[in-house]
N, C-alpha and C positions, 0 to 999 in steps of 0.2 A: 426598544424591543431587541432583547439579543438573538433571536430569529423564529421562524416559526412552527420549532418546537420547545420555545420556551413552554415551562410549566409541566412536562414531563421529565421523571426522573428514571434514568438510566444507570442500574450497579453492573460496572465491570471488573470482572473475575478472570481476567485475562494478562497475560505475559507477551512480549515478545513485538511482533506486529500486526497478525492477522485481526487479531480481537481488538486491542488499542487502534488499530486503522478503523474498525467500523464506529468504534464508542467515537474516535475523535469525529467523524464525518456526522454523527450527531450530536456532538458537541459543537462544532462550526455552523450547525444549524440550529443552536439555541437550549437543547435539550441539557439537564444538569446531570452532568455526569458525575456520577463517585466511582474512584477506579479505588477497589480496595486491595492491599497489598499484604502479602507475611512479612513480618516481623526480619528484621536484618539486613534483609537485601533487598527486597522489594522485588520490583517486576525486573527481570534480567538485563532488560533492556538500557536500564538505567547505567549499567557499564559493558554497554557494546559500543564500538567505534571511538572515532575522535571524542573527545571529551574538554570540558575547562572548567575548574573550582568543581571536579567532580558531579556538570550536568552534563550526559552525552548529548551528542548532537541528533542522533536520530530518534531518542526519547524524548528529547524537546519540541522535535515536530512532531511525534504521535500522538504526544499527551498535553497539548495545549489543551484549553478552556474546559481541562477538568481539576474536581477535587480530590484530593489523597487522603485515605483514612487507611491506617495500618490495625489489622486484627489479624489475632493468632484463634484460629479453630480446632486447635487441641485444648484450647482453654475456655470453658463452660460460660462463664459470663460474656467472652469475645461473642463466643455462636450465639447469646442469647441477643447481645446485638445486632448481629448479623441478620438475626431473623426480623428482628423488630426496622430494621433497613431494609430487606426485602418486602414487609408489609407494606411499605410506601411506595417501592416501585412500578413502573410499569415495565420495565423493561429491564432484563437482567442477560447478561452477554458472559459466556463462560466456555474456555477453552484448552480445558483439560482431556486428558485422555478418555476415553471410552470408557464407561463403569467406575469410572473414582468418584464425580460425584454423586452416586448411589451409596458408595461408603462414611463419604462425608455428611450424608443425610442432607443434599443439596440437589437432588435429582428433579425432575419436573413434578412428580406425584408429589412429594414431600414439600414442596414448595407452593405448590396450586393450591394444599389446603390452607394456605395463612393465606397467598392471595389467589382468589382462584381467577384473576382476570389480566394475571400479568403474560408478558411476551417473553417466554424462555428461550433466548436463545443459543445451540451446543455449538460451538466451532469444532471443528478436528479435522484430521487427515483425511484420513480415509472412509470417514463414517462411520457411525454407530454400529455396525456388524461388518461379519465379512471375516474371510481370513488373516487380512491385513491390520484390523483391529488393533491389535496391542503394540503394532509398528510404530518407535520413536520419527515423527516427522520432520523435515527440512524441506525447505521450498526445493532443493534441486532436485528430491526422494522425487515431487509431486510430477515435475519435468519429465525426469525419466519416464514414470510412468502412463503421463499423458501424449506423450508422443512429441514434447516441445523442445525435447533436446534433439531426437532423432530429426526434426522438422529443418533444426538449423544447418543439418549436415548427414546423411544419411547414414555415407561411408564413414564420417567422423563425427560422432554426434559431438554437440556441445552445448552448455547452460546460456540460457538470457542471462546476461551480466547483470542481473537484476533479481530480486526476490520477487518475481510478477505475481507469482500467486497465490505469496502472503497477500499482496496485497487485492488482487482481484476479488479473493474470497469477503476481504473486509469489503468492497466497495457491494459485493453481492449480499453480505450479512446487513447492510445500513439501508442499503433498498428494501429488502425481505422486512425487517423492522417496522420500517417507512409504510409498508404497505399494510401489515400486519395491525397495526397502530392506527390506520381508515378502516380497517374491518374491524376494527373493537368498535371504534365511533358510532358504525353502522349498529353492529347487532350487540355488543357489551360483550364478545367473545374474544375470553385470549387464547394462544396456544404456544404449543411448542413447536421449535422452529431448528430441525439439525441439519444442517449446512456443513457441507465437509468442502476440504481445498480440493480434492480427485475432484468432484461430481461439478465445481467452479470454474476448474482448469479445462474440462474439456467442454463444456456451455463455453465458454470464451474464445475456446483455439477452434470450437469445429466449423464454422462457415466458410475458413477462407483455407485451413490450413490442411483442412480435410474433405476438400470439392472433390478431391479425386476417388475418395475413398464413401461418400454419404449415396450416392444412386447404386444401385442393387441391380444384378440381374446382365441382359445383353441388350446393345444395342445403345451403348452410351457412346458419345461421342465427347472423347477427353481430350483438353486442352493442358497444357504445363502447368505448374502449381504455381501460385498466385506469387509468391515469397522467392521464387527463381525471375521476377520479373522485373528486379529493382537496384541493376547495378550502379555502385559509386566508382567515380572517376577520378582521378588525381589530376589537379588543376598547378600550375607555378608552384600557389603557397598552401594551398591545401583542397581536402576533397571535396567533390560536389554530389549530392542527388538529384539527377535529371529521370524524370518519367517522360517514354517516349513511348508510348503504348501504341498512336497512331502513325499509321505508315508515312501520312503528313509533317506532323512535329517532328520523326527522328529524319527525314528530307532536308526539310528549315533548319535542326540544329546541325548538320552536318554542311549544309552552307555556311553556318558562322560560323565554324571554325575552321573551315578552307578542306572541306575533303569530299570526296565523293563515293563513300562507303557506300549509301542506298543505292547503287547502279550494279553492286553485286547483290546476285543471286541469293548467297546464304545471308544476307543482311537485308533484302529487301520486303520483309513480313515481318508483323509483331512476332509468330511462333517460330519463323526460321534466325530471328535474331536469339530466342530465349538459348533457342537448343544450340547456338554458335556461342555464346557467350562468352565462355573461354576464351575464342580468339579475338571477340567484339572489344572487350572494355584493352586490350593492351593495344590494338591498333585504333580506335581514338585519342588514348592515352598522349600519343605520339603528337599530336594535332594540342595537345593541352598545357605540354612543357610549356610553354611562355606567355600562358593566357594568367592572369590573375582570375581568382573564383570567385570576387565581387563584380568585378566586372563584365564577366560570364554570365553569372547568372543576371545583373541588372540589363543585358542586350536579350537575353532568351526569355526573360520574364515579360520585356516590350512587345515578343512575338508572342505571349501565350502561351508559351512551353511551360509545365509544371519542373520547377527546380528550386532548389535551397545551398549554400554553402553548410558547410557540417561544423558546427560549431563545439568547438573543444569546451569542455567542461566547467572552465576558467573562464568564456568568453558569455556564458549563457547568458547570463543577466544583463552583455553591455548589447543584446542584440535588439535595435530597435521597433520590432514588434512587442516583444516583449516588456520595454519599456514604455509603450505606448498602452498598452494594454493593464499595465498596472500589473501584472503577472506577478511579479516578486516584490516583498516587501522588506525592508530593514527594520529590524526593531530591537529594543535593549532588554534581554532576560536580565530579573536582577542576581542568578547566579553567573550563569554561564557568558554572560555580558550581550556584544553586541552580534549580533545574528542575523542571516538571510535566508527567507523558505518562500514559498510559495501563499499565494490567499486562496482561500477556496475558490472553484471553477462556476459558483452559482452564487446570484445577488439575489439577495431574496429584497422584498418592498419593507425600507424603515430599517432596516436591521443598522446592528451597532457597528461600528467601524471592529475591524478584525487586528490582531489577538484581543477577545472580550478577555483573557486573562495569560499566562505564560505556564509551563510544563510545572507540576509542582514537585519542591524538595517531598522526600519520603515520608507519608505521616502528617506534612503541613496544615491539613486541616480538619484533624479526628479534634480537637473543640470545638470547632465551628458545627461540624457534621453532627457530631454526639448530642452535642447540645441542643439541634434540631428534634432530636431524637426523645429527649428529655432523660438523656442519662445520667445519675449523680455526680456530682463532685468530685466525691471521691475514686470513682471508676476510674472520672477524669486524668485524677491525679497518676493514679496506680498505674494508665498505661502510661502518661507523660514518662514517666520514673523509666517504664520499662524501655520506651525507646530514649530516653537518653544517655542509659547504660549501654542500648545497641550502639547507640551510634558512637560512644566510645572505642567499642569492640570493633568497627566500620574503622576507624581513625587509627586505630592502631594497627593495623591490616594491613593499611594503607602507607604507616610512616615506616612500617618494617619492608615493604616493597620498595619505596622510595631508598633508604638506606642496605639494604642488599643491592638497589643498581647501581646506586654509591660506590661500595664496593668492587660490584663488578668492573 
């Protein structure tokens, strides 16, 4: 069993990561996904970041255990298969702007009539209305405006070093799905499903990041924001994260490193520490010069103290939880070669050992797919043709870049 949405088919109409994050997390859970792409370039992704023999690396984790079919929708026979693929779907994932799929006659109405039981689902910014509508988006657009940059720095805002909510939106699109997909079961009803990254981003930031701001009215009684509660320390060789939330734990940790900080006033509270902060983390600092931060934390972890050393980038995968847990896996793309990413965070019962397959080249498998489909021959032929003249034009793109940096 490759998991336990095998036997449903999922078309993604999606670029980038929000949409390819949610199609993969139902691809890792068995579901047969067709990521369908235009003509030349394919999904964008395919040359963002680090790269080898032309697979990126973060398109190879998005788009594991799916299939590649390249159609062009300015061309009458492509849309005619398009549509004959969406008749077998039950789930179709698309994340284009606001109103383009109405022009491409790819909308939910237009769609509902060939299946009227599938799960449509719109990814976008900011949602299907609104003044922000026709706003080109970036995950740092969604930041700004959910309040996750100002969160990290008030007086200075600043971005998660992270695209969070490309990605949260995919993890919230695959759920919505997931659910959506028990309510067909239930009652044979499908629907449409528009999910924007705004309405994702702040479901996700508002419990912790926004205690101060969610009770209305008088008579609240506020305590400091969750996110000012969690400073890191610099140890010998590098930093540590210690939670000391109890008046208890930051007592005990400040016996093991020889000080007697909790006997002052403005250090003796969880709130009178938050709002000292400032002077807190560089006068234990002091106490930290010549401690090693394994050793730290394996004596503070004996006590109970919640702590972690901060593991640089380079070091993640030799950390041994991690490797106790099977968390990362090695395995060989046969473009991009050999690779490390993550396994999915759920074991389902029976399932196949993971990657069930690897990110696929552009196009890799419009015969297989077509063919399912019962498209002619000759169609066959006519698009092979078409994309092996792309990817000429691809190739040559590509040796004119290489020989201009030649040059340079």
């Amino acid at each position: 069993m490759s998991g336990p949405l095998e036997g449903y088919r999922v078309v993604e109409l999606t670029s980038t990561v929000s949409g390819p994050f949610a199609a993969m997390m139902l691809a890792d859970q068995g579901a047969d996904v067709i990521k369908v792409e235009p003509p030349v370039i394919g999904d964008l992704a395919r040359f963002m970041g680090t790269t080898r023999s032309g697979m990126a690396a973060m398109f190879s984790v998005l788009n594991r255990n799916k299939r590649s079919v390249v159609l062009d929708f300015k061309e009458s026979k492509d849309f005619e298969i398009l549509m004959s693929l969406l008749a077998t779907a039950d789930v179709l994932i698309e994340n284009y702007r606001p109103g383009i799929v109405k022009k491409l006659g790819l909308d939910y109405r237009s769609i509902k009539k060939i299946n009227p039981n599938i799960i449509y689902t719109s990814i976008s910014g900011y949602g299907q209305s609104g003044p922000y509508i026709n706003r080109r988006v970036y995950d740092p657009l969604i930041q700004a405006t959910a309040g996750a940059a100002a969160s990290q720095n008030p007086d200075d805002p600043e971005y998660y070093k992270t695209i969070v909510f490309d990605k949260v939106t995919g993890l919230t699109a695959a759920q919505s799905i997931s659910t959506a997909l028990l309510h067909r079961e239930r009652t044979g009803e499908g629907q449409y499903l528009p999910i924007s990254m705004l309405d994702s981003a702040l479901y996700y930031i508002w419990p912790d990041v926004m205690w101060s701001k969610t009770l209305l009215g008088e008579g609240i009684d506020y305590k400091p924001d969750l996110f000012e509660s969690f400073p890191l320390f610099k140890a010998k060789d590098k930093p540590i994260s210690v939670i000391v939330v109890a008046d208890k734990d930051f007592q005990r940790f400040c016996e093991v490193i020889g000080c007697k900080l909790y006997e002052e006033q403005k250090y003796s509270t969880f709130e009178q520490r938050v709002l000292n902060k400032q002077t807190l983390i560089p006068e234990i600092e002091k106490y930290l010069e010549d401690k090693e931060a394994d050793v730290l934390c394996e004596e503070l972890d004996k006590l109970g103290i919640p702590v972690a050393s901060i593991n640089q980038l380079d070091e993640i995968h030799e950390d041994p939880q991690v490797i106790e847990q099977g968390s990362l896996i090695e395995t060989e793309h046969p473009l991009a070669g050999k690779m490390r990413m993550p396994k999915p965070p759920f074991n389902f019962l029976n399932q196949n050992e993971f990657p069930k397959s690897h990110a696929p080249v552009l196009g890799q498998h419009n015969r297989e797919v077509l063919s399912e489909l019962g498209v002619e021959e000759k169609e066959l032929i006519r698009m092979e043709e078409r994309e092996k003249a792309n990817k000429e034009i691809i190739d040559g793109m590509m040796l004119a870049d290489v020989a201009n940096t030649s040059r340079d």
